[in-house]
N, C-alpha and C positions, 0 to 999 in steps of 0.2 A: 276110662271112657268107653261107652258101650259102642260097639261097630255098627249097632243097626242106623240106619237111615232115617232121620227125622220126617220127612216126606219126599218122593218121589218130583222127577221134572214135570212142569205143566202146577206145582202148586207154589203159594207163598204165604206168608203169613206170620205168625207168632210163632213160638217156641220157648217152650218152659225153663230148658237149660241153655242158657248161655255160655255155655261152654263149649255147644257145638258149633259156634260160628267159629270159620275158616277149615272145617270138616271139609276132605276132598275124599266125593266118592266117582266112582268109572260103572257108566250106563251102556246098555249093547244102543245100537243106532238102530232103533224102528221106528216103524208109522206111529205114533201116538196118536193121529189125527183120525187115520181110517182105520179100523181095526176090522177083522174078521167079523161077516155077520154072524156066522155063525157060533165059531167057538169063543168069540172074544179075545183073540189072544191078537197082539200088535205083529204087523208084519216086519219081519228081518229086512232094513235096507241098505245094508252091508257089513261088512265082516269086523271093521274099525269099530271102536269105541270112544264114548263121550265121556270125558274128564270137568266134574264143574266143583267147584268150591261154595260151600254155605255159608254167605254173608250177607249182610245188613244194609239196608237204601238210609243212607244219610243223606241224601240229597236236599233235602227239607222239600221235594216234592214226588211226585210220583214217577213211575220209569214204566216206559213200554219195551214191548216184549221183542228183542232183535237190535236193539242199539248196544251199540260199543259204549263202556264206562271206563272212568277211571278209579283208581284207590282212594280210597280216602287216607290224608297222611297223616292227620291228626293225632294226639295221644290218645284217645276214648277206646278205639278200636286198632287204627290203621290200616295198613296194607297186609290184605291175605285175611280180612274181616269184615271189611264195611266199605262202600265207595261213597264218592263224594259229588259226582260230578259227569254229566254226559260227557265223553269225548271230541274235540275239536278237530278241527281240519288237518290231515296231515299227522294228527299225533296217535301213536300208538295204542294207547288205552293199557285195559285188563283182561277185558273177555266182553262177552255176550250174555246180555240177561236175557233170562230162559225164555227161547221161544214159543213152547208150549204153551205159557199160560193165557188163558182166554181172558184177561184183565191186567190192568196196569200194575207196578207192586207198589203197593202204598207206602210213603216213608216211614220208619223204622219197621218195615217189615223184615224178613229175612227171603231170600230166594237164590235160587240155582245160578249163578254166577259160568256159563260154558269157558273154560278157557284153549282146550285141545280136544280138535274132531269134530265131524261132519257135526253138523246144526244147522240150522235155519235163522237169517240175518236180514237187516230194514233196507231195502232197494234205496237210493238215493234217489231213485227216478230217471236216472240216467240208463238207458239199455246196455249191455254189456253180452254180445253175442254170444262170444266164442269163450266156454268150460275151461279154465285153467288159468284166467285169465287174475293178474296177480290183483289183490284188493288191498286197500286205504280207507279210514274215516274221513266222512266229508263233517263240513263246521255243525252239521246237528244231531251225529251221533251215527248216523246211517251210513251205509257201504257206498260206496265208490271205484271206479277202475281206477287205479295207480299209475300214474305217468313218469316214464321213465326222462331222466333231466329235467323235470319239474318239480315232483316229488322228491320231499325227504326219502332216502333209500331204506332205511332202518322204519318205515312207518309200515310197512309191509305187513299185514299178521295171516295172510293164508292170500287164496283162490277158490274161484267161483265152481263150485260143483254144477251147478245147472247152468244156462244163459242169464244173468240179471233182466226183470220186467225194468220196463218204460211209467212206471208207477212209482212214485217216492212212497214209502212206508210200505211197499209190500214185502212180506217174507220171502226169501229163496236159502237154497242150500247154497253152503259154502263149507269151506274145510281150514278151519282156524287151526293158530296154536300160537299164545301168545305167555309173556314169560311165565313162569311157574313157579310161585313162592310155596318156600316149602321143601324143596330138595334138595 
């Protein structure tokens, strides 16, 4: 299997070879939103790197861009291929589908799966002040602050890099790392 990249973060879609679903490639963390007027080149927003895996929307509907999913366990694909399912309350998930993209990813598309490092994730709508602050899926896929003695412990998949918006569905940073099939 060849090592080049089928497409970049911020896209989804088809792919010829289906061999490269469950492909994990490592992206530096830049702007992809604002880039240099000038020379075009994305700005460095820090030193970390993004880990996302290339798999398939079985959902039988579409997925936006910043919710938690889950695997699909199925035999077709499985887990570390395809997901199956937005994330519920409390429950851990797989990763973040690509925040980059400017559209939803249609089912049986393929697309950027974030699973470890800085990315951009769905506000619950809930504000979340203070940077560091540990995060949880709430019941429709979107981020949440994690309650300690209420919360399942082990639902935990990172912390807020910026302040969480008072917005449900808006994107913020956060710094994931949820398990890693494959090592």
């Amino acid at each position: 299997m060849s090592n080049q990249i089928p497409f970049e973060l911020g896209v989804s879609g088809k792919v010829s070879q289906e061999m490269l679903l469950g492909k994990v490639c490592c992206f530096d963390d830049t702007d992809r939103i604002n880039r240099d007027a000038q020379s075009g080149v994305a700005k460095l927003l820090s030193g970390m790197k993004i880990f996302a895996r290339l798999v398939r929307n079985e959902t039988g509907s579409t997925l936006a861009a910043g919710l938690i999913v889950e695997w699909d366990t199925g035999t077709t694909y499985g887990p570390g291929k395809a997901v199956k399912t937005i994330a519920g309350d409390d429950e851990y998930g797989c990763g973040v589908v690509d925040p980059y993209l400017s559209s939803s990813v249609a089912d049986d598309d393929f697309f950027w799966l974030i699973h470890t490092g800085p990315t951009y994730v769905q506000s619950d709508g809930n504000a979340i002040a203070n940077p560091n602050t540990r995060i949880c899926c709430d019941a429709s896929g979107q981020v949440r602050a994690w309650v300690a003695g209420t919360d399942e412990p082990d639902s935990v998949f990172g912390v807020n890099i910026d302040a969480a918006p008072a917005s449900a569905g808006t994107l913020y940073r956060a710094l994931v790392r949820f398990p890693y099939i494959g090592l």
